[in-house]
N, C-alpha and C positions, 0 to 999 in steps of 0.2 A: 504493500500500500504506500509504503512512499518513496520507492524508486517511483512510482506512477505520478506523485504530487511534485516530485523535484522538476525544475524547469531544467532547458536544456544548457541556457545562458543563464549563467549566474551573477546579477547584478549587484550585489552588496545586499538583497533583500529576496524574502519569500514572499512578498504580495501575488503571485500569480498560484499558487498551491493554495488549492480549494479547502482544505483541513487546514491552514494559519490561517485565512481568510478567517471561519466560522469561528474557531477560536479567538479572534479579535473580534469580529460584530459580537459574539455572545457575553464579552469583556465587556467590553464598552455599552452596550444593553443594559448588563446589570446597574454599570456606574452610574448610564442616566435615570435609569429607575429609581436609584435610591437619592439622587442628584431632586427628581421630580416631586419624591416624596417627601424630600427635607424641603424645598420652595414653599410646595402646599401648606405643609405646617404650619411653616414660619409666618407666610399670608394670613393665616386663618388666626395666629393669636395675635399679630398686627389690626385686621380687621377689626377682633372681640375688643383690643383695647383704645381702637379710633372712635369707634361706636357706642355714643352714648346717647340715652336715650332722653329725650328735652320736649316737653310740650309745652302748647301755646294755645292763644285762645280758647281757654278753660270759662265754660259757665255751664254753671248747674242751678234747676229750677226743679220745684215742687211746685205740683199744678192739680188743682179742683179734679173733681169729676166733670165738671162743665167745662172746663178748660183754663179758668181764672189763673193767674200764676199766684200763688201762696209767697214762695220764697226765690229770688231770684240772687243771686252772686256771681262773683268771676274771681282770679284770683290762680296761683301759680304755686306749685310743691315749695316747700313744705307748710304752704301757707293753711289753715282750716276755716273750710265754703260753710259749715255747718256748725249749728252751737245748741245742740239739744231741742231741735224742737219740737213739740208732739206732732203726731201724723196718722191717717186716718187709713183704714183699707183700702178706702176708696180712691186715695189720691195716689199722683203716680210720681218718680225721682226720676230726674232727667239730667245725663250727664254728656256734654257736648267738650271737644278738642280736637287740635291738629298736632299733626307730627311735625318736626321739624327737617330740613332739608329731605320733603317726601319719603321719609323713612315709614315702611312697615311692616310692623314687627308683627311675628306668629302669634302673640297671645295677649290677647287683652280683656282683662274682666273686672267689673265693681263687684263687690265681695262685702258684703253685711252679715254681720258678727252678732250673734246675743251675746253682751257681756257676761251675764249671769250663766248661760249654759255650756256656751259655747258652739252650737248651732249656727252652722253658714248657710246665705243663698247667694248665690251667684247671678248673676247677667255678662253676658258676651256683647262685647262691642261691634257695632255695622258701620262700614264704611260707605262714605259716600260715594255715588256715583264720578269718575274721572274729575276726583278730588283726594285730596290727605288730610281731610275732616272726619272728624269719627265720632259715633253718639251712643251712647249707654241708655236704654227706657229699663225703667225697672218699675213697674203699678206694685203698688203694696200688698195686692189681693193676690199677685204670685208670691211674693214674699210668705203667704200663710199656706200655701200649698203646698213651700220646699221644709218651712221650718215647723209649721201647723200654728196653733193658735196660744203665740206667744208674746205677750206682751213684755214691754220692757225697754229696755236702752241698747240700740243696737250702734257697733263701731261700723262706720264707711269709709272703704278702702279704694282705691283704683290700683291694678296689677296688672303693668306690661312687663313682658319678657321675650326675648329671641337671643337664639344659640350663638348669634355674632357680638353681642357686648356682652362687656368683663361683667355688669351687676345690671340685675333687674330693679323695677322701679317697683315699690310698695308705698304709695304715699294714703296715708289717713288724714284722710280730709275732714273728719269730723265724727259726731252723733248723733242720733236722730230717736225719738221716743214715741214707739209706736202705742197704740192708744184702741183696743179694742171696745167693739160696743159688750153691755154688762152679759147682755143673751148671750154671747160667744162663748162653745164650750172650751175648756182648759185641756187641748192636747198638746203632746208630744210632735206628732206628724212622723215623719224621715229624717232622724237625723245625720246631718252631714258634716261632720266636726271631726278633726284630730284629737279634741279632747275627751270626746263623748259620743261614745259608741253606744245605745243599750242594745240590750239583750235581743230585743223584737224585732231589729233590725237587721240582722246578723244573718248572714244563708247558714246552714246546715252543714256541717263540715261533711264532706263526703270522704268514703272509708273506700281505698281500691283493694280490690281482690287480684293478685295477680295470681296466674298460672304455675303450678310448680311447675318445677324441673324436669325434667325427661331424666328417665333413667341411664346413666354413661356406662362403660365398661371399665372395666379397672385400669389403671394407670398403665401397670403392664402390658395389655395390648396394644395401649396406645404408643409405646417406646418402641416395639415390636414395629406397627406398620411403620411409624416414624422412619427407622433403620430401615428396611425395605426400601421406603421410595427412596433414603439417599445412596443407597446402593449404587445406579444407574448413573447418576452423576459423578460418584466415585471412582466407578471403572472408565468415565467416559475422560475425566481429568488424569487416572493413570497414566491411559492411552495416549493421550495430547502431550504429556510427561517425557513419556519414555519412548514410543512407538513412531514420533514426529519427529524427534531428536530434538526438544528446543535448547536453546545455546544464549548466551548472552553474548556473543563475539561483538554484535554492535554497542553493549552499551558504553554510553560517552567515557573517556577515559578522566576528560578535565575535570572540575570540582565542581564549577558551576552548571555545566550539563548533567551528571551525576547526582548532585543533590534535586534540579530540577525535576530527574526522572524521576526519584526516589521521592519527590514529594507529591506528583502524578498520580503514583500508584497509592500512597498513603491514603491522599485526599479521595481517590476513585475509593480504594476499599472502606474511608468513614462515610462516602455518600448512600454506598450498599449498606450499610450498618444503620445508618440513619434512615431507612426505607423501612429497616426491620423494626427500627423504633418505631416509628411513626405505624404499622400496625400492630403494635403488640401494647405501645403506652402513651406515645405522642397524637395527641391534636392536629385539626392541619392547621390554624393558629401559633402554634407553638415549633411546629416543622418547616412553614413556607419562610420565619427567615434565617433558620439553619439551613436552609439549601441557600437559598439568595447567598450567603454568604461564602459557602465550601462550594457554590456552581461559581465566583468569581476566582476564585483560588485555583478550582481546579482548570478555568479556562485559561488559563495566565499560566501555571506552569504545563499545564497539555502545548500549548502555543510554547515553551521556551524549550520544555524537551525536543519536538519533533522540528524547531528549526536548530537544535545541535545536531542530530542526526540527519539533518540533509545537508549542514555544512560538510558532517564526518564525510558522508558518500560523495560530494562532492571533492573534496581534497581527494580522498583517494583514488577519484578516477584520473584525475590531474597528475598524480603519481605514478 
């Protein structure tokens, strides 16, 4: 195979042998990959730490069932729109802003807190049409169907987040004192709280039954066929052994050719070994960048042995 690869004119290089060739693009492949994957990175926690997140034009209103506006404000983090005021089922909280430099972000929701229980409801933000305006409606009569019929003082929060800035925005903008009529029964409802989970709300823990085992044969049959199947291989690597005549007459005499074979063959026999890992204990996580690493190893000294050895066969046809 590589009297076949060696050219006929020998120019100071092997660029024209199809085997150095692969073994440099495969080199060089790996370096820009890991070259492309260190950029990305570097981009992504550049991005997280350019990106903050700034709003503007902040008003929040409390509005009648008729539509009347109750309470109107405006006002910017960490400033508070709200200063306890009571509020009815029927009326609804309305929270209006924009992003700054058209930024937007994956997650944005007002979040009312029972202080007492701890009981959240939420509302999701909707953007405006071929705008970077955005508005929070939250009616108080959905407020009793997430949290049920709870009076009391609740915290209001707004929460934007996205994966490209360093810190998410939690800004509490105030409180608000919900105020049911006397007829209202006294429930719980759904709770939806980190603090307070009960009982009633809780799924069922489910129990899995797995299948047992299938019956195995004893260990000793299994070292038995083991020995068998490597039988075949054994006499077929005798055969290659002794039957072929192999010879080391070519390997390189100098140091540097030498050690490059010798670390060829090393690296070739931990990439086998590492295959056997990877089905017997490794991950392909935890294997794909043990190969990235011994595939650029091994391209690089595969590449410096086999152009010692066509220097060797060159000289000595010259001789």
């Amino acid at each position: 195979a590589v009297e076949q690869c060696v050219p006929r004119s020998y120019i100071g290089s092997l660029s024209r042998c199809p085997y150095h060739q692969f073994g440099s693009m495969a080199a060089w492949g790996f370096v820009l990959l890991g070259f492309l994957s260190v950029a990305s990175q570097a981009h992504a926690q550049e991005a997280a730490v350019a990106n903050k997140i700034s709003l503007g034009n902040v008003q929040l209103v409390v509005t009648a069932a008729d539509g009347t506006q109750l309470i109107r404000n405006s006002g910017a983090a960490p400033t508070k729109l709200l200063a306890s005021p009571q509020v009815s089922p029927a009326e609804t909280l309305s929270l209006t802003f924009s992003m700054a430099d058209n930024f937007k972000p994956q997650q944005m929701f007002l979040a009312l807190v029972h202080k007492a229980t701890g009981a959240a409801a939420y509302a999701v933000a909707k953007s405006k049409k071929d705008s970077s305006d955005y508005t929070i409606s939250l009616p108080f009569s959905n407020l009793q169907k997430q949290v049920g019929n709870q009076a009391g003082e609740y915290i209001a929060s707004l929460l934007v987040g996205d994966p490209t800035v360093s810190e998410a925005l939690q800004w509490e903008f105030g409180s608000l004192e919900l105020v049911l009529p006397a007829s209202a029964p006294a429930s719980p409802g759904a709770m939806r709280s980190a603090q307070l989970q009960p009982t009633s709300s809780q799924l069922p823990v489910i129990q899995h039954i797995f299948r047992s085992a299938e019956k195995r044969p004893p260990a000793a049959v299994s070292s038995v066929f083991t020995v068998l199947v490597m039988v075949p291989l054994t006499l077929v690597l005798l055969y290659v052994s002794t039957g072929l005549g192999i010879n080391f007459n070519a390997w390189p005499r100098d140091s540097a050719g030498s050690a490059a074979c010798v670390s060829f063959h090393v690296l070739l026999a931990a990439m086998l070994g590492l295959y056997l890992l990877f089905w017997t204990r490794l991950n392909l996580m935890q294997t794909l960048p043990l190969v990235g690493g011994m595939g650029i190893l091994l391209a690089l000294s595969g590449h410096r042995a086999l152009a010692t050895l066509a220097d060797a066969r060159l000289t000595s046809k010259k001789d």
